[in-house]
C-alpha positions as CSV (number, residue, x, y, z in Angstrom):
1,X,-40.0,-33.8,120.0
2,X,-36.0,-33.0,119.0
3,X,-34.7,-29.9,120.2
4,X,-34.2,-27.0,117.8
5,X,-31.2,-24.9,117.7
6,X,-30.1,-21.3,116.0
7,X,-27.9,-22.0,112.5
8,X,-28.8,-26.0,112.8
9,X,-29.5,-27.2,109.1
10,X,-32.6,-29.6,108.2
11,X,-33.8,-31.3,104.6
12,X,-37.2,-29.9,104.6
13,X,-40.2,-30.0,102.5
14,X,-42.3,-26.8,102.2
15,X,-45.7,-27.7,102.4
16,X,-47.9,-24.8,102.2
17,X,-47.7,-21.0,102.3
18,X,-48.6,-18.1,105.4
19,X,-51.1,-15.7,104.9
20,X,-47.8,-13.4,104.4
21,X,-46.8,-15.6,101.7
22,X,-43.6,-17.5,103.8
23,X,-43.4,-21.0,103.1
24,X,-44.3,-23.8,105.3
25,X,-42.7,-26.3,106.6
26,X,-42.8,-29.1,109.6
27,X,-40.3,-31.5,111.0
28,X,-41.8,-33.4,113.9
29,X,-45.4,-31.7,113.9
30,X,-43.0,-28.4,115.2
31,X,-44.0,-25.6,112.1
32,X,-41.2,-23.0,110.8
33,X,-41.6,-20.1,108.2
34,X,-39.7,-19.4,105.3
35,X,-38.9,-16.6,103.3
36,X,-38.5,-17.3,99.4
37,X,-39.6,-21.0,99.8
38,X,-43.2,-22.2,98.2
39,X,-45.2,-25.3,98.0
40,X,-44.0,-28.5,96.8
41,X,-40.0,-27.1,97.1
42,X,-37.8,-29.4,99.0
43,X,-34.8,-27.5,100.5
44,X,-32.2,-27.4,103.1
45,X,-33.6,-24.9,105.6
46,X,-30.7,-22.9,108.1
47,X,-33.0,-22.1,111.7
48,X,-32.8,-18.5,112.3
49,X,-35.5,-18.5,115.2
50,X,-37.1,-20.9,117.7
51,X,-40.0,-19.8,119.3
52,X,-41.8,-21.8,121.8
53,X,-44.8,-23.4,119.4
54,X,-43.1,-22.1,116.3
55,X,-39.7,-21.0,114.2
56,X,-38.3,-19.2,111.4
57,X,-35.9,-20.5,109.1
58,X,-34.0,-19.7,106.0
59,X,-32.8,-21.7,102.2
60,X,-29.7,-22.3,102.5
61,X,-29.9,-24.7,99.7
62,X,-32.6,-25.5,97.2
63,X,-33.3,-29.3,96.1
64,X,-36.1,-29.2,94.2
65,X,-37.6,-25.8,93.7
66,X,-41.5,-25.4,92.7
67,X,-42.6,-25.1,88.7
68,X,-44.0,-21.7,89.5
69,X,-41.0,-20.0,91.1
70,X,-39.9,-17.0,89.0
71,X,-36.5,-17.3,89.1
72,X,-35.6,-13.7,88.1
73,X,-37.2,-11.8,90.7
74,X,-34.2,-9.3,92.7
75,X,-34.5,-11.4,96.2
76,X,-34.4,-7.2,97.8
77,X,-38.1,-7.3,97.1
78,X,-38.7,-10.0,99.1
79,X,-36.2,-9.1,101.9
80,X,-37.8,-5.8,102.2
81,X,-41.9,-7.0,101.2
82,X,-42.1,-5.0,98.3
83,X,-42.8,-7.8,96.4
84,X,-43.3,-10.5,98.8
85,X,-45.4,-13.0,96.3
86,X,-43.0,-12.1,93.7
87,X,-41.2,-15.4,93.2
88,X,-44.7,-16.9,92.7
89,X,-46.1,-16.7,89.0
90,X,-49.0,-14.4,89.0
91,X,-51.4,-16.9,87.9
92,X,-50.7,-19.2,90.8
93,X,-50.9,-15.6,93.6
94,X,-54.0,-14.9,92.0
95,X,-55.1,-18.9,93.1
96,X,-53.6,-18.6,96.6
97,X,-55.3,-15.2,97.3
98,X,-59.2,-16.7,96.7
99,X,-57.8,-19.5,98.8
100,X,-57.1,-17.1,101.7
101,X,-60.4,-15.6,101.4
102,X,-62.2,-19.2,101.8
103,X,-59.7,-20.5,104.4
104,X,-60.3,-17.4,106.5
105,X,-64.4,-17.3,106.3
106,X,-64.3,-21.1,106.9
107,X,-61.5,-20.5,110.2
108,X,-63.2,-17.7,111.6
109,X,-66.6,-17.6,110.2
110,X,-67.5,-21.2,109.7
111,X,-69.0,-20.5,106.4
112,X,-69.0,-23.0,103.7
113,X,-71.2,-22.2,101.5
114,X,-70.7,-18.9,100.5
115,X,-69.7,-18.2,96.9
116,X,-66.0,-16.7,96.6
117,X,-65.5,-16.3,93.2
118,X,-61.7,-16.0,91.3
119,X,-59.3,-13.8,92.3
120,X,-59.7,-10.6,89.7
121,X,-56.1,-10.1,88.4
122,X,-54.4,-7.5,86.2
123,X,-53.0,-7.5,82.7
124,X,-50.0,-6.3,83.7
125,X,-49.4,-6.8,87.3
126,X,-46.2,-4.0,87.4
127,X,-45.7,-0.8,87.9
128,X,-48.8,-0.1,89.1
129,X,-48.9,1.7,92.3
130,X,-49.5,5.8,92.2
131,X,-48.1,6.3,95.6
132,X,-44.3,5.8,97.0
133,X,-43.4,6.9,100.9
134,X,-39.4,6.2,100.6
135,X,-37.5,6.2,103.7
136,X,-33.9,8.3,103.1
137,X,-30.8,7.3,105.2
138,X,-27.2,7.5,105.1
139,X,-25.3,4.4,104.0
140,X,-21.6,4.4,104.6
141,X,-21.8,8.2,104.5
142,X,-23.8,8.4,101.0
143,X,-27.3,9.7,101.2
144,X,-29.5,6.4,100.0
145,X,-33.4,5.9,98.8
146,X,-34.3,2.6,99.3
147,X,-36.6,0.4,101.7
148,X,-36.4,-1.1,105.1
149,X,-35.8,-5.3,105.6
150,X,-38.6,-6.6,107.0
151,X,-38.7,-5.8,110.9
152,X,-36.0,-3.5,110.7
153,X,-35.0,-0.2,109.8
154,X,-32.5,-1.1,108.3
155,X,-32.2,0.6,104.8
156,X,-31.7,-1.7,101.1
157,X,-30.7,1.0,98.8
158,X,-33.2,0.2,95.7
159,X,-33.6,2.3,92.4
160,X,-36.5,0.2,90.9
161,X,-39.1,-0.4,93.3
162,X,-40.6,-2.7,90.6
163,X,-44.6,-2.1,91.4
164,X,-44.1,1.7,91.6
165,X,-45.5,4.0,88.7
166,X,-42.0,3.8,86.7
167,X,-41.9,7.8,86.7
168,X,-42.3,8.1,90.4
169,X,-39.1,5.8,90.7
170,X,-37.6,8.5,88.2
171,X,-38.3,11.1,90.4
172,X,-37.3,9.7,93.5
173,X,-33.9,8.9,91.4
174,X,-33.5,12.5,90.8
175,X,-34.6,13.7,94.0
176,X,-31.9,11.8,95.8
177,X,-29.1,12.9,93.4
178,X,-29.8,16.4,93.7
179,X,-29.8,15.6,97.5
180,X,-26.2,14.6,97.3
181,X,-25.6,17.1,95.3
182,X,-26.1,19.8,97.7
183,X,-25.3,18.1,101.1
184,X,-28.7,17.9,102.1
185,X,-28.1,15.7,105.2
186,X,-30.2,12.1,106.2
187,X,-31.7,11.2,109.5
188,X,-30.5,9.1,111.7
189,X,-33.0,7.5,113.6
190,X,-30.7,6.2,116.5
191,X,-28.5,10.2,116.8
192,X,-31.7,11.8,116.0
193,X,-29.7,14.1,113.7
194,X,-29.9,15.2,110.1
195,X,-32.8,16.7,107.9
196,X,-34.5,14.7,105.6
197,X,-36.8,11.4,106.2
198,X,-38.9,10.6,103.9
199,X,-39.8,11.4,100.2
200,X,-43.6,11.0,99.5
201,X,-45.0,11.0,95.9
202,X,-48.5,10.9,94.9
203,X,-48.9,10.6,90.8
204,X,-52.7,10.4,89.1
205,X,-53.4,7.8,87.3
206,X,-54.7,9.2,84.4
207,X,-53.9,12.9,84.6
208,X,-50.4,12.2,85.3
209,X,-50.2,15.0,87.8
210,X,-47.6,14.9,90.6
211,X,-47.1,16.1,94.2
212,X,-43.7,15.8,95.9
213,X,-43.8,15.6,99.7
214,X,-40.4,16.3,101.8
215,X,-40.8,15.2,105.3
216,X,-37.7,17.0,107.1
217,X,-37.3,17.1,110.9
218,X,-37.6,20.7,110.6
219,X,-38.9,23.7,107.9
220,X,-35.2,25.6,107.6
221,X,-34.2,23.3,104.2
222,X,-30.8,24.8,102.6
223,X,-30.8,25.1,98.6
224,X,-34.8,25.2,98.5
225,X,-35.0,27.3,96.2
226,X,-32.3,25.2,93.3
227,X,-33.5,21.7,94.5
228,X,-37.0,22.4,93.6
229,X,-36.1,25.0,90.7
230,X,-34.2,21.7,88.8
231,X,-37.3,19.2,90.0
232,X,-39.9,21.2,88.1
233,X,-37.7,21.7,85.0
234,X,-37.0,18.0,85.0
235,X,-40.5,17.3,85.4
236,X,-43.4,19.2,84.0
237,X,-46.1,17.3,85.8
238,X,-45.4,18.3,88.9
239,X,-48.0,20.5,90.7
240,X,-47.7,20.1,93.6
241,X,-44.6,20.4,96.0
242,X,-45.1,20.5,100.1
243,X,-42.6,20.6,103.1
244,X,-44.0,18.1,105.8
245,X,-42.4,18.7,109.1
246,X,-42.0,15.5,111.5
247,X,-40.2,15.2,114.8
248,X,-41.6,12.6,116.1
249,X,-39.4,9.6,117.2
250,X,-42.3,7.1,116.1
251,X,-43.0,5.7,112.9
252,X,-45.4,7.8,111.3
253,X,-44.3,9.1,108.2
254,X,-46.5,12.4,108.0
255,X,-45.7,15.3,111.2
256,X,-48.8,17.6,111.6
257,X,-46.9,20.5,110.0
258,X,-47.8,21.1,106.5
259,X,-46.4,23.8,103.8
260,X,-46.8,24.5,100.5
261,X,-43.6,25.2,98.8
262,X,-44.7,24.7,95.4
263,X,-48.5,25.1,93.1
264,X,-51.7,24.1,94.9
265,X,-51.6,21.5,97.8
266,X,-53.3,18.7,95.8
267,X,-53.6,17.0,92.7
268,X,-56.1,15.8,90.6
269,X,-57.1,12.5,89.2
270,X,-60.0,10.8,87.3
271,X,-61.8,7.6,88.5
272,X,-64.7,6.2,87.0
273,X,-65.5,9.2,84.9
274,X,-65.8,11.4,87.7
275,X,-62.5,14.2,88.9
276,X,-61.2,14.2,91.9
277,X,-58.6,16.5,94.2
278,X,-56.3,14.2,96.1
279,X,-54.0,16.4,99.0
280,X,-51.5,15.1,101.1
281,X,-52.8,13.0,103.8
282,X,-56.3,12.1,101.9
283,X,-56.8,8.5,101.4
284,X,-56.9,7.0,97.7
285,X,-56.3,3.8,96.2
286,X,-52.8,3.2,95.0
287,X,-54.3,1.2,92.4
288,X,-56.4,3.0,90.0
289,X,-56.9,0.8,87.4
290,X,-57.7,-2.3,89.9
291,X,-59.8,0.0,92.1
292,X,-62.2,0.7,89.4
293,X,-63.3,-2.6,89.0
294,X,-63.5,-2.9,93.0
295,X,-65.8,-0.5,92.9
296,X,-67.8,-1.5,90.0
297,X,-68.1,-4.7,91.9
298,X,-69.3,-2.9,94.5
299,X,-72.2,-0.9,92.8
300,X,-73.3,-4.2,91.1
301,X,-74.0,-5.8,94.2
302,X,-75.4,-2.8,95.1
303,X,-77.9,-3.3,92.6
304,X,-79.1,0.3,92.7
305,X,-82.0,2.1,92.4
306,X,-82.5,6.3,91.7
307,X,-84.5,6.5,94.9
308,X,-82.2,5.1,96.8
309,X,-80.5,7.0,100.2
310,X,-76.8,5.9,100.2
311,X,-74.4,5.5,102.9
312,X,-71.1,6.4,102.0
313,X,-69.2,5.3,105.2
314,X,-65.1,5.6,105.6
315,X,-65.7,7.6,102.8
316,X,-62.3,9.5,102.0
317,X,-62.0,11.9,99.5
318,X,-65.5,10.5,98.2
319,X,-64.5,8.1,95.6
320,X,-67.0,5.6,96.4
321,X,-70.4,7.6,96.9
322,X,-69.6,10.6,94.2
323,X,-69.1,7.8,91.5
324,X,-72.6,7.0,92.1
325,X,-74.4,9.9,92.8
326,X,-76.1,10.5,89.6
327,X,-77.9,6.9,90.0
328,X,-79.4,7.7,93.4
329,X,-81.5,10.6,95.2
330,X,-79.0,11.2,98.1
331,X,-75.2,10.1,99.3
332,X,-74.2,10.5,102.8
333,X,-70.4,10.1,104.0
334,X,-68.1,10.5,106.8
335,X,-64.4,10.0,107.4
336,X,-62.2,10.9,110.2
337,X,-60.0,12.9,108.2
338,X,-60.8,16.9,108.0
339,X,-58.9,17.6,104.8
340,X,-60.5,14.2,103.4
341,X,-63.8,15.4,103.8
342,X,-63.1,18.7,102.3
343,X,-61.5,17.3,99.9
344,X,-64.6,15.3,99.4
345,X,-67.0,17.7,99.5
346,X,-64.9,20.0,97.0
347,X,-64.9,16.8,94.8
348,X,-68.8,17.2,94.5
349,X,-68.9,20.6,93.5
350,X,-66.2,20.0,90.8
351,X,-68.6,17.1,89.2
352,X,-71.6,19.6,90.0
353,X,-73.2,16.7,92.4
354,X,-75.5,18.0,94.7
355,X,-77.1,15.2,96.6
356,X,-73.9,14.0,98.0
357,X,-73.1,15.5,101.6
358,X,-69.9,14.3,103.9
359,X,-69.2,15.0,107.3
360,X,-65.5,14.8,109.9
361,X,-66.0,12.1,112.7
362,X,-65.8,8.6,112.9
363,X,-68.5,5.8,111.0
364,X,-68.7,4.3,114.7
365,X,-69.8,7.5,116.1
366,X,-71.6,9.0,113.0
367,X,-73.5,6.2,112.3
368,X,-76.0,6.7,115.0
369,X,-76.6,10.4,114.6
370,X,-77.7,9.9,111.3
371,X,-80.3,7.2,112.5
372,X,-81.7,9.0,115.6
373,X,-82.0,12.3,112.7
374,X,-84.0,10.2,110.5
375,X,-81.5,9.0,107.7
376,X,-83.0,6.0,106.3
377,X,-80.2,4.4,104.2
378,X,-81.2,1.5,101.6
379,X,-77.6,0.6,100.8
380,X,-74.2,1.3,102.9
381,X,-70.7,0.6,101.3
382,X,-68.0,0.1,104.1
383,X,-64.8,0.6,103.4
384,X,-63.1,0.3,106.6
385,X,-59.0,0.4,107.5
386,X,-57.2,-3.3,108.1
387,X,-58.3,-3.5,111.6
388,X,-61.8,-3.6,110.2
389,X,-65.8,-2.9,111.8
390,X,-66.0,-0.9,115.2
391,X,-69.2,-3.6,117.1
392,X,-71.0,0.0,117.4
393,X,-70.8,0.8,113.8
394,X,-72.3,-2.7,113.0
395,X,-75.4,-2.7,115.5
396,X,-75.9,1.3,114.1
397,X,-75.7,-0.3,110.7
398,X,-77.9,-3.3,111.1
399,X,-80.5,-1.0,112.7
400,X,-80.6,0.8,109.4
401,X,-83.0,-1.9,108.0
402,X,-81.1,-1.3,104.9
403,X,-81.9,-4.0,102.1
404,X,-77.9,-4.5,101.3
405,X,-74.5,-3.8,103.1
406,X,-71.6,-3.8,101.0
407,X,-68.5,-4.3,102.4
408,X,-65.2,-3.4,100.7
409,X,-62.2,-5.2,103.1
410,X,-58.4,-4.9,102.6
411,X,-58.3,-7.5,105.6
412,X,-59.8,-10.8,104.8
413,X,-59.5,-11.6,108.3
414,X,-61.2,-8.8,110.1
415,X,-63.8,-9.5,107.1
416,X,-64.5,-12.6,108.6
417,X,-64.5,-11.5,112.1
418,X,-67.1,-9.1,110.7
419,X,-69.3,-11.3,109.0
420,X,-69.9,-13.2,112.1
421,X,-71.7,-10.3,113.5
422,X,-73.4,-9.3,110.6
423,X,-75.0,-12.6,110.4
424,X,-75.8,-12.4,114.9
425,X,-77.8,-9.6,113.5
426,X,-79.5,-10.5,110.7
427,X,-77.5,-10.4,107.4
428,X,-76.2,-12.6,105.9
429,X,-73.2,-13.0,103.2
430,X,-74.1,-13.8,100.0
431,X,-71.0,-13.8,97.8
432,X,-67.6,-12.1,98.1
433,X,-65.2,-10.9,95.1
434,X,-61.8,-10.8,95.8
435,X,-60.1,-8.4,93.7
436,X,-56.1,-8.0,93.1
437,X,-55.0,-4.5,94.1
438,X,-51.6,-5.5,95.2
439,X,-50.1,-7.7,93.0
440,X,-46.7,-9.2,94.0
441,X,-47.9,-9.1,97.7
442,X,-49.5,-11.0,99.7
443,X,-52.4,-8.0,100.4
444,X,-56.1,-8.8,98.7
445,X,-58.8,-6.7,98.8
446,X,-62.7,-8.4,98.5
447,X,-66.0,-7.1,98.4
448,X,-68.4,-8.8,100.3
449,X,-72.5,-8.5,99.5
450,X,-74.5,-9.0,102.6
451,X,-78.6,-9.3,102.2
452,X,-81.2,-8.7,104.7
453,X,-82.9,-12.1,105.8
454,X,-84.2,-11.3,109.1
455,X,-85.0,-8.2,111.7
456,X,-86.2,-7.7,115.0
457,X,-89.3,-5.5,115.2
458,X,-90.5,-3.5,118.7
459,X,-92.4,-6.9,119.7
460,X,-88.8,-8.5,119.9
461,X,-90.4,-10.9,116.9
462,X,-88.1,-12.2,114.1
463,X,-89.5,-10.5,110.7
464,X,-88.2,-12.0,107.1
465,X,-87.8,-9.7,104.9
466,X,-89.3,-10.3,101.1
């Protein structure tokens, strides 16, 4: 095999794309990535990177470029992932997405035969997400919003994010110039210097309600008082405005210290005919509109019944079990996040559900406290982070008996990894959904039904279950 150099320049033919959406290409069985090249493209590729099995490259020159590149995508969303699928047409992400989902539970699962049905896509797959976290830095001394290249921190300035909630860009727009306005000062990361981070905007859906989050590196912010006297006159819908201090030198975007400068410390949204109180830290889909058909997905595997004990687990602000509640005698969650749960719990009153209960602490560690208390679940919904199942959580779930498990992933792989286990212990996967929440990315969310074929009783024997 030839030896690769930095800036060398090869005619290359892209050949597939990376579950990150980079295009693939091979010279001499050796593979490189790259960025803003898809399948079927022949280009001259610049080397940026040599690895020892594998390298990164660049276009430095298109030769024939694919019949399903969109041409006018800004190349800033791909520089920075915003939109890292954007240069493919949507019809042809919602194709490659299904085909991760199959490649993935036939790598690491070695299933065939199970039934992944088409990608479900959206109408309009824009402007959709009801959540922004946008880094602030100074830019040849100009206060900037934008978003970090990819493996960086290096800020893009950018005004339209493109797949942001169009008033949320607006506000972020506004924000910033009132910023410069009054000499509020950036960070800097590498100094450690300067006030302001982050801004982080939460908008519902539906209700159109909005909270405005300032993360600062500390609480003493000059010109408070005008700054958010001209946001709320600008913008009626906000209810919600909170000072977030972080002084951390990692990359979490939320510190620990929290105050409300501003209305009530959430805001409230609508999904699938049920309200719901969303506060700062509080997981909820960015997605609303593609989230409710996840999680009508979800209940129709379910196939539910109204004497049915639920298992609501990684449960949130209870989007998932609450929905549901008036179809079954009793919803059980947990979720590791305090103001989640009470956020949760609130969320029941405020639908006048009574038969829904949640609980702080982990689903690993939950899980079998429930069991050894006498909790006899018929159906559980997961709806674990990217990193997926705990092994715990999975034998305390399996132990259930329960007749279904469904399993809601934002990690195809980890899905997989998962299913492997479930099926070591005695369910197995009967049909998986993957569902578009993130169009313009190379992010897929799927919901996975498994049945119970098989248990082990006290005499160790293998029992089928009818």
């Amino acid at each position: 095999m030839q030896e690769f150099k930095k800036n060398q320049i090869y005619e290359v033919e892209i050949i597939d794309l990376s579950h990150e959406g980079l295009g693939i290409a091979k010279i001499d069985s050796f593979i490189f990535f790259v960025e803003n090249a898809l399948p079927e493209e022949r280009i001259n590729m610049r080397i940026t990177k040599i690895g020892k099995t594998f390298g990164f490259g660049r276009v430095e020159h298109f030769i024939k470029k694919s019949i399903h590149r969109v041409e006018s995508l800004d190349l800033d969303y791909l520089r920075t992932g915003i939109a890292d699928l954007g240069h493919l047409q949507y019809t042809e992400q919602l194709k490659f997405k299904k085909n991760q989902v199959i490649h993935l539970l036939r790598k690491i699962a070695k299933r065939e035969a199970v039934g992944v049905y088409d990608t479900i896509g959206m109408g309009s797959p824009l402007s959709y997400r009801n959540k922004a976290q946008v880094p602030v830095r100074e830019i040849n001394g100009r206060l900037e919003t934008g978003f970090f290249r990819k493996n960086s921190h290096d800020l893009i300035p950018i005004e339209n994010f493109y797949i942001q909630n169009s008033e949320i860009d607006r506000l972020i727009l506004f924000v910033r110039d009132l910023l410069r306005e009054h000499g509020v000062i950036a960070y800097d990361e590498k100094r450690r210097t300067g006030l302001i981070r982050n801004l982080v905007v939460r908008r519902g859906h539906y209700s159109g309600q909005i909270m405005l989050i300032f993360v600062l590196t500390s609480k003493n912010f000059p010109k408070l008082e005008e700054i958010k006297t001209s946001i709320c006159a600008k913008f009626p819908n906000i209810k919600s405005i909170l000072l977030n201090v972080n002084t951390s030198n990692g990359n979490s975007i939320l510190g620990q210290e929290m105050h409300t400068i501003f209305g009530q410390d959430y805001i409230t949204d609508s999904m699938l005919d049920k309200t719901f109180q969303i506060s700062a830290r509080a997981f909820y889909q960015v997605n609303t509109e593609q989230a409710e058909k996840l999680y009508q997905i979800a209940y129709e595997y379910a196939e539910l019944r109204n004497t049915d004990t639920i298992i609501d687990a990684y449960s949130g602000i209870g989007t998932i079990g609450l929905a549901i509640a008036d179809e079954v005698q009793k919803v059980y969650g947990m979720e590791v996040v305090r103001q989640a749960v009470e956020d949760a719990n609130n969320n029941a009153q405020v639908n006048n559900i009574d038969n829904a209960n949640y609980q702080v602490g982990s689903a690993e560690e939950v899980m079998p406290e429930w069991i050894d208390n006498g909790i006899k679940p018929d159906v559980i919904f997961v709806d674990p982070p990217r990193k997926g199942l705990d092994e715990a959580f999975i034998n305390a779930a399996t132990a259930t008996g329960a007749r279904s498990i469904i399993y809601i992933s934002c990690n195809p792989a980890t899905f997989a990894r998962d299913v492997v286990r479930f099926e070591e212990m005695g369910y197995q996967l009967e049909k998986v959904q993957p569902v578009d929440l993130f169009p313009q990315t190379h992010h897929i969310e799927c919901v996975g039904k498994f049945i119970l074929k098989r248990r082990k009783g006290k005499n160790h024997n293998v029992q089928e279950e009818n």
